[in-house]
C-alpha positions as a printed NumPy array, in Angstrom:
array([[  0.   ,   0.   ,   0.   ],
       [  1.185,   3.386,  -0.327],
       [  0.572,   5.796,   2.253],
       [  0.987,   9.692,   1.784],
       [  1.551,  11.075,   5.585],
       [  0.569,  14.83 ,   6.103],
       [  2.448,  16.509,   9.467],
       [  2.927,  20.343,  10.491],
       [  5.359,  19.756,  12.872],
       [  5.134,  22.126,  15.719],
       [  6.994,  20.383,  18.612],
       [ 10.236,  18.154,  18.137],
       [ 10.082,  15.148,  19.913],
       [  6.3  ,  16.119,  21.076],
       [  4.127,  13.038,  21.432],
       [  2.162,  13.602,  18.256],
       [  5.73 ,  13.922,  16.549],
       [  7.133,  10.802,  17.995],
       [  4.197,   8.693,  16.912],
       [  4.184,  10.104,  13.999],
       [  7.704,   9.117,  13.177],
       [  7.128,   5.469,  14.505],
       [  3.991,   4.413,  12.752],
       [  5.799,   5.82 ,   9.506],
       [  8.686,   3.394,  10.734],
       [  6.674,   0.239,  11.475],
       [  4.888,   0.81 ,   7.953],
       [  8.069,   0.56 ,   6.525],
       [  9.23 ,  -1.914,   7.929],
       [  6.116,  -3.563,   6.691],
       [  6.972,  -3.456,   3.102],
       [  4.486,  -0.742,   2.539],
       [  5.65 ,   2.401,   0.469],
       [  5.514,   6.035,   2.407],
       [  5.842,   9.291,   1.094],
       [  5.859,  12.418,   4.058],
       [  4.748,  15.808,   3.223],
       [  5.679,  17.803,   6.635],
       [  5.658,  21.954,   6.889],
       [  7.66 ,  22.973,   9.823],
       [  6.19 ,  25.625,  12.39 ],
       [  9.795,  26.93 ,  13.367],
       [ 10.01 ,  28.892,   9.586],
       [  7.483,  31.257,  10.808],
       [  9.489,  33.844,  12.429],
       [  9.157,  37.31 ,  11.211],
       [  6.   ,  39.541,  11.723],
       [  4.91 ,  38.928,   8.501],
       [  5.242,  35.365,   8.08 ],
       [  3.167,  34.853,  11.079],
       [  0.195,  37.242,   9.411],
       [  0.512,  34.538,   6.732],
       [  0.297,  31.514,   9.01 ],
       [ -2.722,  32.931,  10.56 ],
       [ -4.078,  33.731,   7.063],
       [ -3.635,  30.02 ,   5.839],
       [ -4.573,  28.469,   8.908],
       [ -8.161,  28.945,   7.772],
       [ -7.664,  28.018,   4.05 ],
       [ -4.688,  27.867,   2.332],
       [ -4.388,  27.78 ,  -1.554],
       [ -0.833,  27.276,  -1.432],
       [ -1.082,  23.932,   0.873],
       [ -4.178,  22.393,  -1.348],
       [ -1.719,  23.286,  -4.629],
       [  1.304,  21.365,  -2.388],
       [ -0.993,  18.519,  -1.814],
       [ -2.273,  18.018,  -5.17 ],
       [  1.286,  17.887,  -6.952],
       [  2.204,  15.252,  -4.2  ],
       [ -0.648,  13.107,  -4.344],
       [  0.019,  13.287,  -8.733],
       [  3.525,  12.655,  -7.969],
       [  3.411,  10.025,  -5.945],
       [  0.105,   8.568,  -6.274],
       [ -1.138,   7.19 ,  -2.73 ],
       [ -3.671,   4.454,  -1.758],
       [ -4.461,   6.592,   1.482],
       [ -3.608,   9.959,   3.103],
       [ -3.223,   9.789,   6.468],
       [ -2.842,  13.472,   8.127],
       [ -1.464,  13.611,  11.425],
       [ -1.496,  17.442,  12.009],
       [ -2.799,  20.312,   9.825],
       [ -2.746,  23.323,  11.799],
       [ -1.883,  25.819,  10.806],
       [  0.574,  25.746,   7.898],
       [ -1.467,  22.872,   5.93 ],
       [ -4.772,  24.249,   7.005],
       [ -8.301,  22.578,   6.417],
       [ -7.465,  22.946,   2.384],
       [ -5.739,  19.979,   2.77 ],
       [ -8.633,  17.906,   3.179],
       [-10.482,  19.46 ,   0.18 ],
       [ -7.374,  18.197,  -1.994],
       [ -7.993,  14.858,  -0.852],
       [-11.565,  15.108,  -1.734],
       [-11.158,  16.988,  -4.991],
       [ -8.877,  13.642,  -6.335],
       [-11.099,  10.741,  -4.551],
       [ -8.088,  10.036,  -2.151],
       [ -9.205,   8.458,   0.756],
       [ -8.471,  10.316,   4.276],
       [ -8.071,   9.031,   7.604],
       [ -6.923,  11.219,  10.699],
       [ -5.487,  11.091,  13.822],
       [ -6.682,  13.503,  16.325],
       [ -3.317,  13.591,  18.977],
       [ -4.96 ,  16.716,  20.528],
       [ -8.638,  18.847,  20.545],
       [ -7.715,  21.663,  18.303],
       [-10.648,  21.119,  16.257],
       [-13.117,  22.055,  19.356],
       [-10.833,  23.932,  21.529],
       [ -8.326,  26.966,  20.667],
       [ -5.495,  25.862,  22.458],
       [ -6.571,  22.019,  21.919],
       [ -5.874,  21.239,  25.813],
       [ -9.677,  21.895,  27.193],
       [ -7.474,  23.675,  29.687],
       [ -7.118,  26.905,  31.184],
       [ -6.152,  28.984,  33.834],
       [ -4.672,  25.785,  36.006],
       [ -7.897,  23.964,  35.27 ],
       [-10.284,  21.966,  33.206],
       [-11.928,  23.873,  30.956],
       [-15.152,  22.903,  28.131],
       [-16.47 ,  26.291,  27.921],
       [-16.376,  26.093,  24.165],
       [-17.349,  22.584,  23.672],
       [-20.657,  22.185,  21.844],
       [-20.35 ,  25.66 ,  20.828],
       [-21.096,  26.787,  17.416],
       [-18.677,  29.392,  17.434],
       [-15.808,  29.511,  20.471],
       [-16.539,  33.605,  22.402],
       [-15.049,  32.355,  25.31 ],
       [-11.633,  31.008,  23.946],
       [-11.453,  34.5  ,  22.314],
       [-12.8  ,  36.411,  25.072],
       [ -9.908,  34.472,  27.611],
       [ -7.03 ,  34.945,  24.269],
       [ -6.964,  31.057,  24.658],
       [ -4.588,  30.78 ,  21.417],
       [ -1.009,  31.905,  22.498],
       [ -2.668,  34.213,  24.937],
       [ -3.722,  36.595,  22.15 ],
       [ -7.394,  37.754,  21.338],
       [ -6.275,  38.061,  17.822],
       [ -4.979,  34.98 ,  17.807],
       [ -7.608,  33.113,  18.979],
       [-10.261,  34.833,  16.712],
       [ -8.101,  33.3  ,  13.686],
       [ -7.942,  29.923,  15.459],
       [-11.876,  30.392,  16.133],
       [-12.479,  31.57 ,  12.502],
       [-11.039,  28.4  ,  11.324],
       [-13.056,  26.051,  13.739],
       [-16.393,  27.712,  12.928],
       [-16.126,  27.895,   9.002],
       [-15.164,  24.283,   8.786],
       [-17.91 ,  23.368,  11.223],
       [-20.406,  25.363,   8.393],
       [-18.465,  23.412,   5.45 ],
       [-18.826,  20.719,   7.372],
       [-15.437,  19.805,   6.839],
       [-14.63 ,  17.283,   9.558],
       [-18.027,  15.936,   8.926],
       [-17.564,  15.034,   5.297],
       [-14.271,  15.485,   3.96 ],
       [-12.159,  12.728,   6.487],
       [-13.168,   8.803,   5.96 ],
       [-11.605,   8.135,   9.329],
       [-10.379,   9.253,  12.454],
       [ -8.493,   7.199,  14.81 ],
       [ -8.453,   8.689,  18.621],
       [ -6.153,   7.382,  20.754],
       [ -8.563,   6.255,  23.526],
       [-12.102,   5.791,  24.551],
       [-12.058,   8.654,  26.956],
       [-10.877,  10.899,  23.36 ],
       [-13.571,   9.447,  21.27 ],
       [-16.536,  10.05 ,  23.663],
       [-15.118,  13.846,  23.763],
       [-15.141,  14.433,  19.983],
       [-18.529,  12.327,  19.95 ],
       [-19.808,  15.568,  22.515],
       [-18.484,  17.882,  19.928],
       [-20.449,  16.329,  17.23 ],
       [-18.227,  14.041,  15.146],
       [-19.53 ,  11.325,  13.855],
       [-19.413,   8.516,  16.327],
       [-19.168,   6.058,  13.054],
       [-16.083,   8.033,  11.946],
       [-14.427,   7.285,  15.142],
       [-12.1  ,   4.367,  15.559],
       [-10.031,   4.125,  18.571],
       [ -6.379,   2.609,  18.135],
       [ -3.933,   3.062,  21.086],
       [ -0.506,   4.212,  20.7  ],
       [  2.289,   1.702,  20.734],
       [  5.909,   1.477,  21.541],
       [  8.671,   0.446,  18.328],
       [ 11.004,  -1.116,  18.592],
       [ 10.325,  -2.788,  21.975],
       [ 13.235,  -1.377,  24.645],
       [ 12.856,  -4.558,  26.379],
       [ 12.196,  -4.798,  30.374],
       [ 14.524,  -3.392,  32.661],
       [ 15.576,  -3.601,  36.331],
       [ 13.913,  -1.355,  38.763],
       [ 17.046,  -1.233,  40.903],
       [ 17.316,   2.899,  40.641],
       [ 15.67 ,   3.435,  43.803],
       [ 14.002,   6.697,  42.821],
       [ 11.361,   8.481,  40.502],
       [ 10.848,   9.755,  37.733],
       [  8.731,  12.524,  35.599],
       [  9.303,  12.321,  32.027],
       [  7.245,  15.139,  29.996],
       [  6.85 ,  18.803,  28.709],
       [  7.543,  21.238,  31.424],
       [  4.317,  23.12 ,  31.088],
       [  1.346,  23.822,  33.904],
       [ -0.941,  21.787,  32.582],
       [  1.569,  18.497,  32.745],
       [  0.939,  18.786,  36.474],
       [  4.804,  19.567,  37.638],
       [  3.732,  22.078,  40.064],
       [  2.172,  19.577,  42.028],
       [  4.56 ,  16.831,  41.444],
       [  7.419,  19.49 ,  42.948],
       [  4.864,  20.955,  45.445],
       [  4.886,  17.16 ,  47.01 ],
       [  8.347,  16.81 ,  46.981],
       [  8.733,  19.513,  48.865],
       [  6.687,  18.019,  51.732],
       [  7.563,  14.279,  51.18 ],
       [  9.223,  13.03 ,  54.622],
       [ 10.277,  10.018,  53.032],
       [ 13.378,  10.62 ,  50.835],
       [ 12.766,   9.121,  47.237],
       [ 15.305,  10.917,  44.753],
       [ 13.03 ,  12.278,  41.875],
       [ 14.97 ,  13.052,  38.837],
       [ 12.939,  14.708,  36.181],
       [ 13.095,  14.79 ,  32.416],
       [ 11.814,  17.221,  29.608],
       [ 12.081,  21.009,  28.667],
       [  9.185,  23.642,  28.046],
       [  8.327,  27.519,  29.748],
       [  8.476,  26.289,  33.153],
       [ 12.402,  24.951,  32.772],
       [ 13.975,  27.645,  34.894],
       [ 10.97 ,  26.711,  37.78 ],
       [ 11.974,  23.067,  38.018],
       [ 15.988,  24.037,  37.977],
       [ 14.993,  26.437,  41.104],
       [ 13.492,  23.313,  42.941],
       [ 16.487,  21.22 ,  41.858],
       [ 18.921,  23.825,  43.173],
       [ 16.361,  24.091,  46.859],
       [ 15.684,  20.021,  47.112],
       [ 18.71 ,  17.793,  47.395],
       [ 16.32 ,  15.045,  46.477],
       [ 15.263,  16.6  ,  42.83 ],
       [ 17.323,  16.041,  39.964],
       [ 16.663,  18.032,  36.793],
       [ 17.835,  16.044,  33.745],
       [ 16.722,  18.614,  30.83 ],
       [ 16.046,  17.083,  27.286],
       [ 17.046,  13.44 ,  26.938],
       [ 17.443,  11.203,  24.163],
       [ 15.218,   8.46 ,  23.479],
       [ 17.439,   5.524,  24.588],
       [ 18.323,   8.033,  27.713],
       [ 14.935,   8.327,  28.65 ],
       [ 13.965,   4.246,  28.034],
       [ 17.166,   3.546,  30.548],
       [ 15.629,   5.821,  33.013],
       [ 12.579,   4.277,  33.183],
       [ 13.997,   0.73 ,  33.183],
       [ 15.673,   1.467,  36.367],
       [ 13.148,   3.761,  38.176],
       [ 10.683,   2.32 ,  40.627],
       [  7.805,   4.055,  39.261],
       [  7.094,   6.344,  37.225],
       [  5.033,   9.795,  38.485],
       [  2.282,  11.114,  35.751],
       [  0.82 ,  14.425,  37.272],
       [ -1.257,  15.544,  34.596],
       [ -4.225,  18.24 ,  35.241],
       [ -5.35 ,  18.143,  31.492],
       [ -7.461,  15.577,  29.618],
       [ -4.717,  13.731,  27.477],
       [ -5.506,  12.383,  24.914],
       [ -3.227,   9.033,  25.384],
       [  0.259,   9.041,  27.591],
       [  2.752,   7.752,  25.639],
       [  5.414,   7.806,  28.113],
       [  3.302,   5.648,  30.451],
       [  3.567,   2.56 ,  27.696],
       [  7.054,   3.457,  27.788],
       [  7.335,   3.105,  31.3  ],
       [  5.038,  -0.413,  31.141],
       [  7.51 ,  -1.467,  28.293],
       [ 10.176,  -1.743,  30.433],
       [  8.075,  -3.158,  33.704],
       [  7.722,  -0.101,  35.645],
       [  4.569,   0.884,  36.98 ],
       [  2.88 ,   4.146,  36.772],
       [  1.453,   6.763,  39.71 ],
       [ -0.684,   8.5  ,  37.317],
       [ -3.316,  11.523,  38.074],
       [ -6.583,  10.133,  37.852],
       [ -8.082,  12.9  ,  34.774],
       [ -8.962,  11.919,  31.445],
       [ -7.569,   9.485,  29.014],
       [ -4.689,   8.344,  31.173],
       [ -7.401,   6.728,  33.495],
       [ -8.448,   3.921,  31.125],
       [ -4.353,   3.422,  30.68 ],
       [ -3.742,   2.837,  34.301],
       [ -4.88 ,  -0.045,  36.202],
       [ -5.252,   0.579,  39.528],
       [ -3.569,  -1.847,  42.138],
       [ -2.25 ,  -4.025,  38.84 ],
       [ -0.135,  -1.612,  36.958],
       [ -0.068,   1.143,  38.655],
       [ -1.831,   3.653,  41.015],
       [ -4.034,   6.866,  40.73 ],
       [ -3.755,  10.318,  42.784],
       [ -6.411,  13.052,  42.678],
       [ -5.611,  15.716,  39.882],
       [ -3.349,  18.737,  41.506],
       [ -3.465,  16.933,  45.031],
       [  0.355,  16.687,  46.494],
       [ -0.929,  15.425,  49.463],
       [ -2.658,  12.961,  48.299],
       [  0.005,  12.49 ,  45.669],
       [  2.55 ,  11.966,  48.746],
       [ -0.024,   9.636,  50.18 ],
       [  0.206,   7.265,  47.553],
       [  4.175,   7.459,  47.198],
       [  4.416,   6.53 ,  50.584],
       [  1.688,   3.527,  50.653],
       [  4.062,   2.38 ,  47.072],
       [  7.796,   2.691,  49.393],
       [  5.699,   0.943,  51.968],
       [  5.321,  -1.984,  50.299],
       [  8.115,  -3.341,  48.61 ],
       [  6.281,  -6.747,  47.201],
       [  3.533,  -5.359,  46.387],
       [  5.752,  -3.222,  43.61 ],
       [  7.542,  -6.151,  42.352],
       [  4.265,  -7.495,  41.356],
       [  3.352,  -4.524,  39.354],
       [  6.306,  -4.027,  37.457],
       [  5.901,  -7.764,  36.023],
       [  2.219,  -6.915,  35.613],
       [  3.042,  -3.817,  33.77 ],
       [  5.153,  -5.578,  31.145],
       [  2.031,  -8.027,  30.899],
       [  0.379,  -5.587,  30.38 ],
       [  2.633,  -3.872,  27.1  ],
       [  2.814,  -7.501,  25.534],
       [ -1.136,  -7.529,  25.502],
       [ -2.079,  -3.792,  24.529],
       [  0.802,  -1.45 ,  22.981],
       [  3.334,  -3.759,  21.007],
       [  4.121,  -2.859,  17.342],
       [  2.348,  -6.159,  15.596],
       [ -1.126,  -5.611,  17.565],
       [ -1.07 ,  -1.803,  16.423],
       [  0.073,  -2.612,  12.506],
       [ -2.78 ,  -5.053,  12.22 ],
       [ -5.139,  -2.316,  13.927],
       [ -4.03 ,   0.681,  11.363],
       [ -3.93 ,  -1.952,   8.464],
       [ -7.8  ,  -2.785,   9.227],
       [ -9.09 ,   1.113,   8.97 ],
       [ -6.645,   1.502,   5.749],
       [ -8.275,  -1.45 ,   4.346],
       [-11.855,  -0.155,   5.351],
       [-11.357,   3.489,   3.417],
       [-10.144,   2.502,   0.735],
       [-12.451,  -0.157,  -0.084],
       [-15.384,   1.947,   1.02 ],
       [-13.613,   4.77 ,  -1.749],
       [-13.76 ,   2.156,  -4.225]])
């Protein structure tokens, strides 16, 4: 089969990035033939190559033309677009259409329903704009890069595509990541029928490690709604000294390096590389996932169960149905240290209880996120668009 990916990369080494990059892997590896067409967020940089980004975001000509010459060229079965915003833009889709190319879509985020696709804001859950015709609050709250202007292009875009009916009629399939993301896009009116839910998956397997480090460990983007606040804010009052060594980069860096610099028990790794990060894990005794947003997956918590090591994860959106309590893991109230630190010191406390876990959570990875499970899973809604196109 031959597969034309669409990407408008807008974070290096970002989840939707990284799964990006490994699906397009295991395809290969699967004899199939991939072409990627990826625009690069990082080349807008002056003041008036941002006026054009926000321009296009809505509709670009430019994209549809790029589209069109790449699906001639190369001639796909399938176009599978993994992020269109905004470089790409909605025109994209109307390419597809326009040549009888079959489209399926993975939504890694909510930016079709919510400005700054996080249903979060100001430290909190928010779905003030879910359901709505047209977003006012995400504009009136400059939910888009913390700019009114901003957001009204980012709204602009969501309502005339909701009108067109875009998302309705112009993508054969969308894959969300879990059940907890489907029943949210179902709320904001996409077809349920569209909606097929595949999990993300881990490739090549790192293989199981140790769990002799004797401390914890964050991996993520250093940003408030990834929870690190709270994870620090426990730390801070934890009497029980468990090193906590934490991993990532994003606007709340120089925060975390203060706490590393205050707490002899927090370690601040910065960016690591993949094979870093998997050797990390391996060797940690849990892993701590603090996040206060609905995610849409938690890739670095089928990491962590990849190499045994079980997960204390916030119990908030899609991460709950990833976690199972007492098995694989444990949960902690959304933004609660305390009860965070209640449930760090109930894991030190009981020392069997973990070793369990850790071979539970690589049972776990064999029966859910491995490579050969999720090829046969994309292979089936491939199959099913393009014979439905035909």
């Amino acid at each position: 089969m031959r597969i034309l990916i669409l990407h408008n990369r807008y974070q290096i080494g970002g989840g939707e990035d990284v799964t990006m990059q490994t699906e397009k892997a295991l395809l290969e590896a699967n004899g199939h033939t991939i072409a990627l067409l990826e625009v690069n967020n990082d080349n807008i940089t002056s003041s008036l190559e941002k006026f054009k980004a926000a321009v296009s975001a809505i509709y670009s000509l430019s994209s549809k033309q790029l589209v069109l010459a790449e699906i001639a060229r190369f001639q796909p079965d399938v176009v599978h677009i993994h992020n269109f915003f905004p470089l790409l833009s909605p025109s994209v889709h109307y390419a597809c259409q326009e040549v009888g190319i079959p489209v399926v879509q993975t939504l890694h985020n909510y930016r079709l329903f919510c400005l700054n696709s996080y249903f979060f804001r100001e430290g909190k859950v928010c779905e003030d704009c879910l359901g709505k015709s047209f977003p006012w609050p995400g504009i009136y709250h400059g939910c888009y890069r913390d700019s009114k202007t901003a957001a009204s292009v980012v709204a602009t875009m969501q309502f005339v595509h909701r009108f067109l009916q875009t998302w309705e009629n112009n993508v054969d399939q969308y894959i969300t990541i879990t059940e907890f993301a489907r029943n949210k896009f179902i709320q904001a009116n996409l077809p349920p029928s569209k909606l097929t839910v595949k999990p993300n998956f881990i490739y090549p397997d790192p293989g199981e490690g140790h769990g002799k480090g004797k401390y914890a460990l964050f991996v993520g983007r250093l940003s408030p709604e990834k929870g690190i606040k709270t994870l620090i804010k426990a730390w801070e009052k934890l009497d029980t000294q468990i090193p906590l060594k934490i991993v990532g980069d994003g606007p709340l860096a120089d925060q975390v390096k203060q706490a590393a610099n205050k707490l002899s028990q927090v370690e601040y790794l910065g960016r690591r590389s993949t094979q870093e990060v998997h050797s990390l894990m391996g060797e940690a005794m849990f892993l701590v996932f603090p996040s206060e947003w609905y995610e849409t997956f938690g890739l670095v918590a089928i990491e962590a169960f990849a190499k045994g090591t079980p997960v204390l994860a916030a119990n908030i959106g899609a991460i709950a149905e990833v976690v199972d309590p007492g098995r694989t893991g444990f949960y902690f109230r959304p933004g609660d240290a305390d009860d965070l630190i209640a449930k760090v010191e109930s894991i030190l406390a009981n020392p069997g209880k973990l070793t369990h876990m850790r071979r539970e959570a690589r049972a776990e990875f064999e029966a859910k996120y491995t490579a050969q499970r999720n090829y046969q899973m994309l292979m089936d809604i491939y199959n099913r668009v393009v014979n439905c196109k035909r």
